[in-house]
SELOTI-82463 format. One record per residue (C-alpha): x, y negated, z. Coordinates in steps of 0.2 Angstrom, whole numbers, plus 5000, padded with zeros to 4 digits. Example, Ala and Ser with C-alpha at 12.3 -4.5 7.8 and 13.67 -1.06 7.14 Angstrom:
SELOTI-82463
506250225039;506850055036;
end
This chain:
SELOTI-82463
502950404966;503150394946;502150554946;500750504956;500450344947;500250424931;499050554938;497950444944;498150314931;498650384916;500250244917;501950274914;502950164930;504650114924;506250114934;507349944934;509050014944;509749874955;510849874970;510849874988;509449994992;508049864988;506249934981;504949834974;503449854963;502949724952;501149744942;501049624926;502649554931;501749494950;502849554964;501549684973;502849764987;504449754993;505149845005;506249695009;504749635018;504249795027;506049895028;505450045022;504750145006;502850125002;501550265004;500850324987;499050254992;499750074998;500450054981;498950124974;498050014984;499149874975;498649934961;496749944963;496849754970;498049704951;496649784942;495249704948;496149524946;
end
């Protein structure tokens, strides 16, 4: 997912290790996903989609 958010946005996503299996994306320190809500890892386009909707705020 790292790769495909800097090909299509020229951003470099960094990795905060934690523990337990929890994944979450935060843009401009806003919790975008977490896959404590869902129970499961995103697709690239709905963290794009994340992305797009961040940018436009």
């Amino acid at each position: 997912m790292q790769e495909a958010i800097k090909k299509k946005y020229g951003i470099t996503a960094g990795l905060v290790e934690g523990m337990g299996g929890i994944f979450e994306v935060s843009i401009d320190g806003k919790l975008a996903y977490s896959n404590q809500t869902t129970y499961r890892f995103p697709t690239d386009e709905e963290i794009f989609e994340k992305i797009d909707a961040a940018r436009k705020t």
